[in-house]
N, C-alpha and C positions, 0 to 999 in steps of 0.2 A: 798415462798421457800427460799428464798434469806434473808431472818429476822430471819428463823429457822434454818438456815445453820449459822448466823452468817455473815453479813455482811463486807468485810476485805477493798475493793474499792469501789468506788462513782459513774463508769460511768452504770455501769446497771442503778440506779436510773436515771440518766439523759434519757438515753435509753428510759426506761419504763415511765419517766414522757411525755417527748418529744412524744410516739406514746399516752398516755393518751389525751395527749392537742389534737394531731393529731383525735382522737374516736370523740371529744368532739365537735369539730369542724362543725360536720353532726351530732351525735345527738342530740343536742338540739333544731335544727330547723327539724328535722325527729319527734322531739316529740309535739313541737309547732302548725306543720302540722297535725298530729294524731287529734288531739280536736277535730276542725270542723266534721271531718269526723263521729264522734263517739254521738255528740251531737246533738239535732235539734236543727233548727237554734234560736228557742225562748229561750233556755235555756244555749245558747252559750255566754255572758256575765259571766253567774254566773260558769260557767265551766272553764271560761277563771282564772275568780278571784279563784277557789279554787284550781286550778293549781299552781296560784302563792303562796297561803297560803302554798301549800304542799311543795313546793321549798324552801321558807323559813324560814318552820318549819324545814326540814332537813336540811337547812344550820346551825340551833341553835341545834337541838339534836341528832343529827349526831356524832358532837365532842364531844358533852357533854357522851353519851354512849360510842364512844371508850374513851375518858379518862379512865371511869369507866372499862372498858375493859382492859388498858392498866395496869390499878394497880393491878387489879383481877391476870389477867393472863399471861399480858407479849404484847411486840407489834404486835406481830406473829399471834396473834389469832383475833385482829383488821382486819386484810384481813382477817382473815377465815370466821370472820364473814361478811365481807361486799360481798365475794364472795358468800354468801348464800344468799345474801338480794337480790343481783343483778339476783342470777338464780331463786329467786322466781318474781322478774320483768319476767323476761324473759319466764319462765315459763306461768305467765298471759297474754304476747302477744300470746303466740304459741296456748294459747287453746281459744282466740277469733275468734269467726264464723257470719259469713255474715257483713263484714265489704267491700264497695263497694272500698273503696280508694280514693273516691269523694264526698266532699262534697254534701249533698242535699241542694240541691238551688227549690226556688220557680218558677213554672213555670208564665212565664208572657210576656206580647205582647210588645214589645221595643216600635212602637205607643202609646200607651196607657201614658207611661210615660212623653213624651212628649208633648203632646197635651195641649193645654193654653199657651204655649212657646211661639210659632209663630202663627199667624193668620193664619189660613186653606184661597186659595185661591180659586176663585170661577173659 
């Protein structure tokens, strides 16, 4: 609102970056946590790797799109679209179902793994 009003002083942007940093702070390890939970544990490597593809690709076409945005239409519409992108995120949390919050882990006997360590005594 503040790009399509015209902009006149600086500290709203401080404002707004300062609780941005502040969001970002918990989300990124809120999302890092998510994975496990979502993936089984044999295919949690490659889930981990195409996470980081996906963060990377948006860090390259991200700006490369609002550029294009920015010459099309104006700076304004750069949030309007990133506001849309993010309630379509949000959107696909809200309608995931049976999600435990806990990773699945394998069940298994704590002896079991140690055993050959220490000689069992008689």
């Amino acid at each position: 609102m503040l790009t399509f009003r015209g902009l006149s002083v600086v500290w709203p942007l401080y404002v707004l970056t300062a609780m941005g940093a502040s969001i970002s702070t918990f989300d990124l390890p809120a999302r890092q946590a998510l994975v496990p939970t979502l993936v089984p544990r044999e295919h949690l490597p490659n889930a981990i790797s195409m996470n980081a593809i996906m963060f990377q690709t948006a860090s390259v076409v991200g700006p490369s799109l609002g550029g294009i945005v920015i010459a099309a239409a104006g700076v304004g519409w750069v949030y309007v679209v990133n506001t849309l992108s993010f309630g379509c995120v949000i959107a696909a949390l809200v309608m995931m179902r049976g999600v435990s919050g806990m990773p699945v882990r394998e069940a298994h006997d704590p002896s079991t793994r140690c055993r050959g360590a220490r000689p069992e005594r008689a």
